[in-house]
Each structure stands twice: as structure tokens, then as C-alpha cells.
PQR file with spaces between the fields and no chain letter, atoms N, CA, C, O and H, PARSE charges and radii, in Angstrom:
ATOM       1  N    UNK     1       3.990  -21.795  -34.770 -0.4000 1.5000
ATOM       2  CA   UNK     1       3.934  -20.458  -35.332 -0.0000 2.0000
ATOM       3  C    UNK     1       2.604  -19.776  -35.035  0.5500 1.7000
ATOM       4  O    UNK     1       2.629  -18.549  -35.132 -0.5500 1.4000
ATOM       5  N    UNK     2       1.242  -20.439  -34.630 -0.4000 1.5000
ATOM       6  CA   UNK     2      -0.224  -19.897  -34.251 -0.0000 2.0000
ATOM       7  C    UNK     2      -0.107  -19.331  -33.091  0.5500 1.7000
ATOM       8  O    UNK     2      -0.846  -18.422  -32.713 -0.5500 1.4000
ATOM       9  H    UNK     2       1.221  -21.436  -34.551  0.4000 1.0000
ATOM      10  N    UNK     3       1.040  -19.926  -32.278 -0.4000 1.5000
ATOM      11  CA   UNK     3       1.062  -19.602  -30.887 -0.0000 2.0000
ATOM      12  C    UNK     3       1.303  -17.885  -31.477  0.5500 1.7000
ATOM      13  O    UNK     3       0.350  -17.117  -31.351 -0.5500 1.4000
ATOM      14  H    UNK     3       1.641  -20.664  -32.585  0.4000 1.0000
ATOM      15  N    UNK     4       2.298  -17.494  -31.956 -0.4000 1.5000
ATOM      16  CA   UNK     4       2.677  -16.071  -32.165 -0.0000 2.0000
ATOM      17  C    UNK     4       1.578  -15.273  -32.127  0.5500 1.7000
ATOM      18  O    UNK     4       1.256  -14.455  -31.266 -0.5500 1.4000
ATOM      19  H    UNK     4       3.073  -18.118  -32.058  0.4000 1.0000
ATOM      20  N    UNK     5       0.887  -15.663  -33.401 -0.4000 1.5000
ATOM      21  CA   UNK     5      -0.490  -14.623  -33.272 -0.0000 2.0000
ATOM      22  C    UNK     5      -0.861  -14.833  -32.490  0.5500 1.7000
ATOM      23  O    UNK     5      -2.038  -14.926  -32.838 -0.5500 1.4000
ATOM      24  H    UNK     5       1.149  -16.327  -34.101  0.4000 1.0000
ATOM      25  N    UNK     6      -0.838  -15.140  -30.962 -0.4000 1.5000
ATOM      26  CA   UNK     6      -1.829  -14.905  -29.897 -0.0000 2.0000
ATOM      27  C    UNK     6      -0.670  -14.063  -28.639  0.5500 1.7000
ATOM      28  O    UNK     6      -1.127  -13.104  -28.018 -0.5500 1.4000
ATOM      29  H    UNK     6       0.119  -15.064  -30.680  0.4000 1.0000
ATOM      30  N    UNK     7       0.961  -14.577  -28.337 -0.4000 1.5000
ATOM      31  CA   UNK     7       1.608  -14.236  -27.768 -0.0000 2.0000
ATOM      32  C    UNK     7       1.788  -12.801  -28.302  0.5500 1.7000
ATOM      33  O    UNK     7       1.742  -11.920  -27.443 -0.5500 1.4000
ATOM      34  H    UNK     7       1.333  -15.356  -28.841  0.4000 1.0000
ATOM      35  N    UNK     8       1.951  -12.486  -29.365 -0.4000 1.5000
ATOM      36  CA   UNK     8       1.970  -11.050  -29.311 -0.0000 2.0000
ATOM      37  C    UNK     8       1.521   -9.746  -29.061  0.5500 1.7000
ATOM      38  O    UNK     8       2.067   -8.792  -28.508 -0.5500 1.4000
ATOM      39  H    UNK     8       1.988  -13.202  -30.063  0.4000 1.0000
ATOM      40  N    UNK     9       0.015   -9.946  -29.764 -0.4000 1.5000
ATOM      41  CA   UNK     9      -1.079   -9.265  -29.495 -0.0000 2.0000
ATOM      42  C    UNK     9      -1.190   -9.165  -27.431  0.5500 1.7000
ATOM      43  O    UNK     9      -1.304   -8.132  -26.772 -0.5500 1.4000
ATOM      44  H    UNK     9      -0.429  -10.721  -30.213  0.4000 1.0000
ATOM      45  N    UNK    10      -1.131  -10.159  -27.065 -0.4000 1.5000
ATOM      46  CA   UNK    10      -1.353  -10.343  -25.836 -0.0000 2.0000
ATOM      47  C    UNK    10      -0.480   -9.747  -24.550  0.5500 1.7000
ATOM      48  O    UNK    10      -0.885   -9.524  -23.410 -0.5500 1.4000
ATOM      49  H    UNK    10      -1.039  -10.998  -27.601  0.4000 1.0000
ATOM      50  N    UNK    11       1.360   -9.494  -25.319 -0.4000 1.5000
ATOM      51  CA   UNK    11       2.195   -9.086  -24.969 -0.0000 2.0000
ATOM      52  C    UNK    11       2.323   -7.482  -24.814  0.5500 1.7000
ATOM      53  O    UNK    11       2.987   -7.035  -23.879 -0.5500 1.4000
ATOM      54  H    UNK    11       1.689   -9.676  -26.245  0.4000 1.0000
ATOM      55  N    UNK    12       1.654   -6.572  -25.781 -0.4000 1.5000
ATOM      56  CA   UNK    12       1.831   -5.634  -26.349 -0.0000 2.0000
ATOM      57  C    UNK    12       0.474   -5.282  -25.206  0.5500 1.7000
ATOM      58  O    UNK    12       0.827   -4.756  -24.150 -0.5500 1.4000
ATOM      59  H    UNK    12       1.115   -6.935  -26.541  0.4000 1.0000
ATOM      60  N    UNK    13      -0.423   -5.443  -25.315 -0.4000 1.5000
ATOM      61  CA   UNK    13      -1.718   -5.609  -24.420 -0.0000 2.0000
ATOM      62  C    UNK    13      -1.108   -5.296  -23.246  0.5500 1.7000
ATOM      63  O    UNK    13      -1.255   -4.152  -22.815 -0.5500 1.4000
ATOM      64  H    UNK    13      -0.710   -5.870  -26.173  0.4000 1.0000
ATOM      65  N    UNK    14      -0.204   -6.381  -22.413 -0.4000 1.5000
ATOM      66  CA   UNK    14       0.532   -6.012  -21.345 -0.0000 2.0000
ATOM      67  C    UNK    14       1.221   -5.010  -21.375  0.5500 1.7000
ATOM      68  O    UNK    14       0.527   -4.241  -20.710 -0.5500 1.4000
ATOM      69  H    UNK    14      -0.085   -7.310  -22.763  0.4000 1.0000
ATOM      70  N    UNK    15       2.176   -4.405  -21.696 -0.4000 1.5000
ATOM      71  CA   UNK    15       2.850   -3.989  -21.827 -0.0000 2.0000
ATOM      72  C    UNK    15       1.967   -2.138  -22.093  0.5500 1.7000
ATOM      73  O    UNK    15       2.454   -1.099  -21.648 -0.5500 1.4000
ATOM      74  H    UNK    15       2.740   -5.029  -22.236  0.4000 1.0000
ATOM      75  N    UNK    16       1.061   -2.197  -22.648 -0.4000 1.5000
ATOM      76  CA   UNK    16       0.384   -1.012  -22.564 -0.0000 2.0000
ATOM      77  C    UNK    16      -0.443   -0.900  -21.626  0.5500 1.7000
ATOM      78  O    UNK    16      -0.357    0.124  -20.949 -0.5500 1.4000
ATOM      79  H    UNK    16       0.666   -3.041  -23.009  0.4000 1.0000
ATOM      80  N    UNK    17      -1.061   -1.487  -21.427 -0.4000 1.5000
ATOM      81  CA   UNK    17      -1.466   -1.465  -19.404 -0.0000 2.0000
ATOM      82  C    UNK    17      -0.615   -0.757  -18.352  0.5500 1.7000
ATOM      83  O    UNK    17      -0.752    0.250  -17.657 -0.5500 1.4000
ATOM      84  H    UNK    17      -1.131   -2.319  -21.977  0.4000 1.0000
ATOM      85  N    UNK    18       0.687   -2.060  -18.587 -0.4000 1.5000
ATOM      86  CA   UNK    18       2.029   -1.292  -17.497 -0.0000 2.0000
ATOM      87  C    UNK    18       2.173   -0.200  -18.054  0.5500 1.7000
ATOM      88  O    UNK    18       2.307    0.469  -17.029 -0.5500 1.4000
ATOM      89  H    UNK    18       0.799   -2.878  -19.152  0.4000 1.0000
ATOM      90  N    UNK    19       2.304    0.988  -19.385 -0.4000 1.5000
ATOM      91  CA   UNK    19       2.714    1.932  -19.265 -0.0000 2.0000
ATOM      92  C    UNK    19       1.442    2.822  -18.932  0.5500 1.7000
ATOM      93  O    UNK    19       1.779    3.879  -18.399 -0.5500 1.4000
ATOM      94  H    UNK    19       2.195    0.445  -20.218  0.4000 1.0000
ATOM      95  N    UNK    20      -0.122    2.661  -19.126 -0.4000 1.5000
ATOM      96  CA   UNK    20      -1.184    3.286  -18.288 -0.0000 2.0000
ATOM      97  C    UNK    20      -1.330    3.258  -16.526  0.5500 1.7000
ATOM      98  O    UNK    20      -2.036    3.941  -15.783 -0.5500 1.4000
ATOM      99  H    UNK    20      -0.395    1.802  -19.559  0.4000 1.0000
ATOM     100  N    UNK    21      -0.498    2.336  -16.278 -0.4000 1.5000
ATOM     101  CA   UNK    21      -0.552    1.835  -15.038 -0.0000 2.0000
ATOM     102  C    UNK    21       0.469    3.220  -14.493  0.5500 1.7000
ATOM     103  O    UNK    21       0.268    4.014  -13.574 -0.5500 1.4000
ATOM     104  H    UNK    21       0.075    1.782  -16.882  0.4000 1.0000
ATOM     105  N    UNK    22       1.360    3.141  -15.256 -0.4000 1.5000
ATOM     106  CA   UNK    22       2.577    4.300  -14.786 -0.0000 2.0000
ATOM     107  C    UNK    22       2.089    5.440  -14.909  0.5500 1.7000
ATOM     108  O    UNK    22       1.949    6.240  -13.984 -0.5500 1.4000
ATOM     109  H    UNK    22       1.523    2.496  -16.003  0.4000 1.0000
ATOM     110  N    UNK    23       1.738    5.647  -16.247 -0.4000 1.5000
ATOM     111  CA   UNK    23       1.528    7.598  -16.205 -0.0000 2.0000
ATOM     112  C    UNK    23       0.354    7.326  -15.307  0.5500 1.7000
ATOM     113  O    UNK    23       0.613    8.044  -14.341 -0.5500 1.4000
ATOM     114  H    UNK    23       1.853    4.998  -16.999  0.4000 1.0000
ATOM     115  N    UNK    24      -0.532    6.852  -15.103 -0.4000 1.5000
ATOM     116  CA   UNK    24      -1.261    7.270  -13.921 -0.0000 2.0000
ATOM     117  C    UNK    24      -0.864    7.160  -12.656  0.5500 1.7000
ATOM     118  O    UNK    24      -1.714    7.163  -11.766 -0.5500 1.4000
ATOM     119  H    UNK    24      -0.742    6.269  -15.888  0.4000 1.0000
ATOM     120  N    UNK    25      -0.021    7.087  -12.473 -0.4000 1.5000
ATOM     121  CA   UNK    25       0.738    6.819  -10.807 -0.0000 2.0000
ATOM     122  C    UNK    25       1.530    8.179  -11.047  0.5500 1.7000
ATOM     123  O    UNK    25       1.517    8.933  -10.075 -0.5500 1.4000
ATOM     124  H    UNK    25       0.670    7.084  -13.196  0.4000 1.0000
ATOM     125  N    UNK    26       2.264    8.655  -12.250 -0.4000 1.5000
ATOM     126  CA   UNK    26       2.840    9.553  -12.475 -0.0000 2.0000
ATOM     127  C    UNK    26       1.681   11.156  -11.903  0.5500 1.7000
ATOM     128  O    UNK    26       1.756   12.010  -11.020 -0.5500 1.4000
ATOM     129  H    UNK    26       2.274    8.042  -13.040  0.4000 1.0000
ATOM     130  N    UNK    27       0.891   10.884  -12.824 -0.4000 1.5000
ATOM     131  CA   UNK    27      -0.311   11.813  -13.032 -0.0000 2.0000
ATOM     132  C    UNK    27      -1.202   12.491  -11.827  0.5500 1.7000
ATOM     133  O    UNK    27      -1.689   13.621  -11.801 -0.5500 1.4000
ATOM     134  H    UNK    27       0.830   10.190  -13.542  0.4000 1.0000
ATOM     135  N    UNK    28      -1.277   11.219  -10.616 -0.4000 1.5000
ATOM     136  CA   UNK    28      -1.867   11.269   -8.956 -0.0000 2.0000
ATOM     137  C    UNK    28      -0.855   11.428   -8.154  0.5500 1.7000
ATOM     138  O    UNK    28      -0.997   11.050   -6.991 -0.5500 1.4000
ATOM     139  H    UNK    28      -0.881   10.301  -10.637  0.4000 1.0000
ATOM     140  N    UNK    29       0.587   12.106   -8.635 -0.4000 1.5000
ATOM     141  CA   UNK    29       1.372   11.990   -7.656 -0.0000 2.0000
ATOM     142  C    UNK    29       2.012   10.984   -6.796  0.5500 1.7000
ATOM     143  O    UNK    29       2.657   11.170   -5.764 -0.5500 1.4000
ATOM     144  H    UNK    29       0.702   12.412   -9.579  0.4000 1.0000
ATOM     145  N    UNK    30       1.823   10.266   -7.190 -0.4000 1.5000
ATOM     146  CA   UNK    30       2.197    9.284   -6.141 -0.0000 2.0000
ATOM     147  C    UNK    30       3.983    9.167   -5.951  0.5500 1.7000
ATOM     148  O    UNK    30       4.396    8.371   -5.106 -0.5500 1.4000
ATOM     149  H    UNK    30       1.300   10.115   -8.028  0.4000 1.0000
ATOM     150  N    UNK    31       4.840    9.864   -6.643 -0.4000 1.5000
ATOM     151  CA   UNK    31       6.515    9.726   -6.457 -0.0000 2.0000
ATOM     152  C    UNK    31       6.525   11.482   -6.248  0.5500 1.7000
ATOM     153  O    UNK    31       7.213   12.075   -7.079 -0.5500 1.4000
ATOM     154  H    UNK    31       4.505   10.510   -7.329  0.4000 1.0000
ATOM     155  N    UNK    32       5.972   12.154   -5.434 -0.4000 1.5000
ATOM     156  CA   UNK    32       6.369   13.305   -5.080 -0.0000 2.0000
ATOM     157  C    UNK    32       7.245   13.473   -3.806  0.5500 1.7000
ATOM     158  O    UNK    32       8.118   14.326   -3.645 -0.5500 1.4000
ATOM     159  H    UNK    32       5.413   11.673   -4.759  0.4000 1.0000
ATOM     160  N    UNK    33       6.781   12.320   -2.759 -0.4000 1.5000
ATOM     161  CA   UNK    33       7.325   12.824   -1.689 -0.0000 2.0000
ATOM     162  C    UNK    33       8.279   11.237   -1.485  0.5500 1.7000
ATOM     163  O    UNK    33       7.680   10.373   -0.845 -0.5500 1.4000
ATOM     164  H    UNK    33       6.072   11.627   -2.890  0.4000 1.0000
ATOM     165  N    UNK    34       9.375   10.954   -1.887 -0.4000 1.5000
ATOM     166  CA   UNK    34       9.809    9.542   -1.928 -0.0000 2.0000
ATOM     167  C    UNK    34      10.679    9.837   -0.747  0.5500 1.7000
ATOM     168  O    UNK    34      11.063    8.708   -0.442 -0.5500 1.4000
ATOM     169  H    UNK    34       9.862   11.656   -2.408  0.4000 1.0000
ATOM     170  N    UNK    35      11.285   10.766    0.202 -0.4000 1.5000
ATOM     171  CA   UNK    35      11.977   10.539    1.521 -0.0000 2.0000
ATOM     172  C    UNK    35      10.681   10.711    2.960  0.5500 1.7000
ATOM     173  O    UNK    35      11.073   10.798    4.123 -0.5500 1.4000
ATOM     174  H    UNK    35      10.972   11.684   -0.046  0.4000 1.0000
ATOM     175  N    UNK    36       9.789   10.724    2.745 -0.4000 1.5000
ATOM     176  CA   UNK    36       9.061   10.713    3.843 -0.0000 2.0000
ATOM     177  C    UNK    36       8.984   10.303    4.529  0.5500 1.7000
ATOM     178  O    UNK    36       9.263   10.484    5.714 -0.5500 1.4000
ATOM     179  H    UNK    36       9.470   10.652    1.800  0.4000 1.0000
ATOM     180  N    UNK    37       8.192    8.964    3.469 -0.4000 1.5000
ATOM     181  CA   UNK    37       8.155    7.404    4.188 -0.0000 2.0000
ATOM     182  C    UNK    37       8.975    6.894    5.192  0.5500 1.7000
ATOM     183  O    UNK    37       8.673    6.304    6.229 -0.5500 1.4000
ATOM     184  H    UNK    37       7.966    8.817    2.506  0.4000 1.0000
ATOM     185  N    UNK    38      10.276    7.271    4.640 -0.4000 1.5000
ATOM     186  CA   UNK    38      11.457    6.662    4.668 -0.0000 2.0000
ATOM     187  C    UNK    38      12.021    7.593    6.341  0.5500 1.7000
ATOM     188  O    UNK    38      12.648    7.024    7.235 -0.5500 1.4000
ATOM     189  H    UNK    38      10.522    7.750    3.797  0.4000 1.0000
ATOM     190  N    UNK    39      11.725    8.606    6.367 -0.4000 1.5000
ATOM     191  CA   UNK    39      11.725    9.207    7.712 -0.0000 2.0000
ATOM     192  C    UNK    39      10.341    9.404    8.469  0.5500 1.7000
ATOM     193  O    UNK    39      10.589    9.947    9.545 -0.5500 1.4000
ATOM     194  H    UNK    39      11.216    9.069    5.641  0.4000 1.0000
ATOM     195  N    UNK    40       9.450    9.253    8.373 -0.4000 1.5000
ATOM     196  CA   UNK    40       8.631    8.861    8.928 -0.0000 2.0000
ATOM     197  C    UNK    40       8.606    7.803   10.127  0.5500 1.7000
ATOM     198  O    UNK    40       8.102    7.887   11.247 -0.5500 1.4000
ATOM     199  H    UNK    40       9.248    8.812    7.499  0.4000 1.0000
ATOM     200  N    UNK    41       9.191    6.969    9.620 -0.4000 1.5000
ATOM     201  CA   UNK    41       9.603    5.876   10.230 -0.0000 2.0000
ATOM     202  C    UNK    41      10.356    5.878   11.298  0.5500 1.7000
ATOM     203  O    UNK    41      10.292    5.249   12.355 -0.5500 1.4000
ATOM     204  H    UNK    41       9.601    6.900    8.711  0.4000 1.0000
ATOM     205  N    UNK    42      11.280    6.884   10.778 -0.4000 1.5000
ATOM     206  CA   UNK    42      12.280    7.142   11.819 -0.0000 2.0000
ATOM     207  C    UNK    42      11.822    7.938   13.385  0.5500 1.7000
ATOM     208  O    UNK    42      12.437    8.071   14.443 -0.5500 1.4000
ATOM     209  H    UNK    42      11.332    7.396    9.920  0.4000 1.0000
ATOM     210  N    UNK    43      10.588    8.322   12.977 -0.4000 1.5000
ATOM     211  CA   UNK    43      10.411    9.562   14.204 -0.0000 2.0000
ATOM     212  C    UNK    43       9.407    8.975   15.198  0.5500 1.7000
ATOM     213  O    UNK    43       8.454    8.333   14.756 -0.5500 1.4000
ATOM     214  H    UNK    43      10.088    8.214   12.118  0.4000 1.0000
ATOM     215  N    UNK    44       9.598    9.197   16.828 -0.4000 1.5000
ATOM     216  CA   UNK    44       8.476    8.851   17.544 -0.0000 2.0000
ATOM     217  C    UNK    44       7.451    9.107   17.235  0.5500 1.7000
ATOM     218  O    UNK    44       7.071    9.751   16.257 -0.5500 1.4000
ATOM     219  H    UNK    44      10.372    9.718   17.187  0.4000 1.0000
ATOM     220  N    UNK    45       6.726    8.493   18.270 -0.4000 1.5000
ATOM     221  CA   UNK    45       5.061    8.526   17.556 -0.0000 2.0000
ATOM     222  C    UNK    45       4.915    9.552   18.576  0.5500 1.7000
ATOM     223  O    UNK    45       5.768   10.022   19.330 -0.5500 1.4000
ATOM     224  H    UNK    45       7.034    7.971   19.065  0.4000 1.0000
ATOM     225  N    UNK    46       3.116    9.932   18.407 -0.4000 1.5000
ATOM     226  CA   UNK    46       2.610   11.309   19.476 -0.0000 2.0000
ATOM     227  C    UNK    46       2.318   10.495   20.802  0.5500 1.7000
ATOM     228  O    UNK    46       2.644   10.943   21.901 -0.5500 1.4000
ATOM     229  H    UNK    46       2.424    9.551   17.794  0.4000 1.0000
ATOM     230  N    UNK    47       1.813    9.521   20.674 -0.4000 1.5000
ATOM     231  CA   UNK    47       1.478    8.870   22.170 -0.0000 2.0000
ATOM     232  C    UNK    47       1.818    7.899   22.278  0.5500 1.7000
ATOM     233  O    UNK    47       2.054    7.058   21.411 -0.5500 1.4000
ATOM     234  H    UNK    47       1.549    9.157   19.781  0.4000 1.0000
ATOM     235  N    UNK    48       1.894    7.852   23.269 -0.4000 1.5000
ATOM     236  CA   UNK    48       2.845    6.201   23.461 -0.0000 2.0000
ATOM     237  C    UNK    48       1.709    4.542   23.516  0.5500 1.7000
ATOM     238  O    UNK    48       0.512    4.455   23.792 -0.5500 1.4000
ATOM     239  H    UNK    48       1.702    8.535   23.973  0.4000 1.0000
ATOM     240  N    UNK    49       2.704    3.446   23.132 -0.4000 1.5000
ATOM     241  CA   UNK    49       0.986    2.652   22.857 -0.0000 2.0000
ATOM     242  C    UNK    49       0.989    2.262   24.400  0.5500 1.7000
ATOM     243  O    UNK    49       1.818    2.459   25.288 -0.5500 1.4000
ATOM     244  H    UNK    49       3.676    3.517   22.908  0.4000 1.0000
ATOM     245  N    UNK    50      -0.747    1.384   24.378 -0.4000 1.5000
ATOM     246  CA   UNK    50      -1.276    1.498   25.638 -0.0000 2.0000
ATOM     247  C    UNK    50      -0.490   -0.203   26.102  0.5500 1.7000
ATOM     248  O    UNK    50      -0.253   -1.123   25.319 -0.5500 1.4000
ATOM     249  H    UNK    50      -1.420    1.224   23.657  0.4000 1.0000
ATOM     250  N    UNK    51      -0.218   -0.166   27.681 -0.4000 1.5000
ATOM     251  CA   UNK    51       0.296   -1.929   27.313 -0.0000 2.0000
ATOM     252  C    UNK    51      -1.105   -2.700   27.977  0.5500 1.7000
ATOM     253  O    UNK    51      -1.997   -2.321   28.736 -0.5500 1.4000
ATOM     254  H    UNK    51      -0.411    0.581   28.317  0.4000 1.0000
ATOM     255  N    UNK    52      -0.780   -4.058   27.230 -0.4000 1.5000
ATOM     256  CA   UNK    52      -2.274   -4.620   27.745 -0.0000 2.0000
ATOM     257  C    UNK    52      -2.334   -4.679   29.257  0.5500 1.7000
ATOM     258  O    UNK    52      -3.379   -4.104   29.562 -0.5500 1.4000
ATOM     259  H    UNK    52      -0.056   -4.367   26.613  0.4000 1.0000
ATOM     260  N    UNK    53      -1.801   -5.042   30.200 -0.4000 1.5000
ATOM     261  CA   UNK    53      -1.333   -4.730   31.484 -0.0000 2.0000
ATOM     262  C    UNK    53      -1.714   -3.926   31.858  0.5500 1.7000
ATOM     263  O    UNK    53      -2.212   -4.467   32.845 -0.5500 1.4000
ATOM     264  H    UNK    53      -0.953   -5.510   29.952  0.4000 1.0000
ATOM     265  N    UNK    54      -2.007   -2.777   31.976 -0.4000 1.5000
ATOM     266  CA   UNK    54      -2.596   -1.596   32.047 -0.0000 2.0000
ATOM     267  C    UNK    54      -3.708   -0.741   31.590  0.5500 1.7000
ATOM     268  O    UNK    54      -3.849    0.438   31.915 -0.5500 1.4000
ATOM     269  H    UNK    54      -1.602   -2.338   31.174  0.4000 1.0000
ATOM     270  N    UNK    55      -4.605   -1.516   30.700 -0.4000 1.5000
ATOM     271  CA   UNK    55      -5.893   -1.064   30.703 -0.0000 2.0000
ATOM     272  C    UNK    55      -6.845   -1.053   31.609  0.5500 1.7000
ATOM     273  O    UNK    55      -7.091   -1.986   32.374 -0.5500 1.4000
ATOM     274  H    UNK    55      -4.490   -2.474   30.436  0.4000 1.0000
ATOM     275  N    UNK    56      -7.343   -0.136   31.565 -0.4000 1.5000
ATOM     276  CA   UNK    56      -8.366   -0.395   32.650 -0.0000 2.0000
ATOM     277  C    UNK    56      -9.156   -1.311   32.192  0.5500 1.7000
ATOM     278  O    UNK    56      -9.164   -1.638   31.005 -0.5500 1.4000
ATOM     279  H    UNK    56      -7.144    0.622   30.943  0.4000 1.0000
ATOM     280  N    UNK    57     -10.363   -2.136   33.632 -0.4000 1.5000
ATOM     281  CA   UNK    57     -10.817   -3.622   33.229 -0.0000 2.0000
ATOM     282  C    UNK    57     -12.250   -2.496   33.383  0.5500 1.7000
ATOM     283  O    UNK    57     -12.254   -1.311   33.719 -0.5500 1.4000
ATOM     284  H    UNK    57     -10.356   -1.870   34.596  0.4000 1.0000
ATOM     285  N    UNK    58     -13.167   -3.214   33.073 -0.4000 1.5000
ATOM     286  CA   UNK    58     -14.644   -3.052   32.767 -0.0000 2.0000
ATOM     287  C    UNK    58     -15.381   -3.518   34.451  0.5500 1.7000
ATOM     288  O    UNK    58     -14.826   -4.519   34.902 -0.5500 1.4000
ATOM     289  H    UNK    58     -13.165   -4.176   32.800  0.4000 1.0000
ATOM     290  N    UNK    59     -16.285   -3.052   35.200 -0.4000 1.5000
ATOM     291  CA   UNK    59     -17.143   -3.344   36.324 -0.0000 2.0000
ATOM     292  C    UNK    59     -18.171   -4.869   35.997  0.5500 1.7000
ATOM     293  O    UNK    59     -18.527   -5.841   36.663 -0.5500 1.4000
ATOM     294  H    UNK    59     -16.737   -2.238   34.834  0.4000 1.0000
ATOM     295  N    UNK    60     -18.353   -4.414   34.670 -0.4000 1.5000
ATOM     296  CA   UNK    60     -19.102   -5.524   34.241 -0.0000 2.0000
ATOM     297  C    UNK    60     -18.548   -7.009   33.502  0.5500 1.7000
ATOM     298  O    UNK    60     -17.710   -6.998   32.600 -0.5500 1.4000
ATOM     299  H    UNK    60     -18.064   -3.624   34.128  0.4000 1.0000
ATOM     300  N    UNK    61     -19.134   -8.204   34.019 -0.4000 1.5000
ATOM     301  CA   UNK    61     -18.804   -9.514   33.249 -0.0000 2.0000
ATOM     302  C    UNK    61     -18.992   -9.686   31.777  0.5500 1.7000
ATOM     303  O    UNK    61     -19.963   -9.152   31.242 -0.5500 1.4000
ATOM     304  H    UNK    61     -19.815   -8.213   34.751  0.4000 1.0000
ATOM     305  N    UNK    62     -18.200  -10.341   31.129 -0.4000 1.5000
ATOM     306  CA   UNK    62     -18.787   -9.603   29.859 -0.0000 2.0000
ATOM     307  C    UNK    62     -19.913  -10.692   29.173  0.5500 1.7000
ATOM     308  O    UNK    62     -20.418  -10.591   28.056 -0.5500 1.4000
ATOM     309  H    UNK    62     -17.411  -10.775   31.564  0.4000 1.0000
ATOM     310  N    UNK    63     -20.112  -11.597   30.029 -0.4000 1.5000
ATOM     311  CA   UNK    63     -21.682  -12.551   30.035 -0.0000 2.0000
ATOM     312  C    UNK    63     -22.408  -11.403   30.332  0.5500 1.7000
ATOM     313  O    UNK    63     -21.378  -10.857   29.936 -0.5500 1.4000
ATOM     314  H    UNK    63     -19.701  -11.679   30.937  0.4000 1.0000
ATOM     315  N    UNK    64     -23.013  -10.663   30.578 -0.4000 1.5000
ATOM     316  CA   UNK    64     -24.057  -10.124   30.856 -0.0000 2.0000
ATOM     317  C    UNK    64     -24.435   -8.494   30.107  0.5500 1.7000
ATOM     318  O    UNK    64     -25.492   -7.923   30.373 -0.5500 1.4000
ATOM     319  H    UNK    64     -23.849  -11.106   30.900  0.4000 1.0000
């Protein structure tokens, strides 16, 4: 039954965190733009990536 007085207090503790945790995610926006991401993804990029094959090499050794 001692355990209680410590599981509760401790529970409630949590539990008000997670809901500070939320309204501040609420508060900075962070669920304004929830299809973006999600097409973002979908769309080419602006430049295409470089392949290693095709970089240019350096004149110099890279000892020196």
C-alpha cells in the first residue's frame, strides 16, 4: 500500500508533462501543415545527386 503514495504522485507528474508537452507542440505550430511532409516526398528534387563516379578528382595527392 506505500508503494501507492509514491506511484501516484509520480503518475499524475507524468501525465502533466505529456499534457505540457502537447499544448506546447500545439502552441509552436507544429500540426499546421500535416500533408506536406507527406508530399514533399513525393516530388523531385532541384538537382540531381552527384554520382561518386563522376566527381571530379583533385591534381593533388592527398599526402601532401
Amino acid at each position: 500500500m506505500n508503494i501507492l503514495a509514491i506511484l501516484i504522485p509520480v503518475s499524475l507528474t507524468l501525465g502533466g508533462l505529456g499534457l505540457l508537452a502537447f499544448l506546447w507542440s500545439l502552441r509552436s505550430d507544429q500540426y499546421d501543415d500535416l500533408d506536406g511532409a507527406a508530399w514533399r516526398i513525393l516530388l523531385d528534387d532541384e538537382t540531381p545527386p552527384v554520382d561518386v563516379d563522376q566527381r571530379p578528382e583533385t591534381d593533388h595527392p592527398a599526402g601532401s
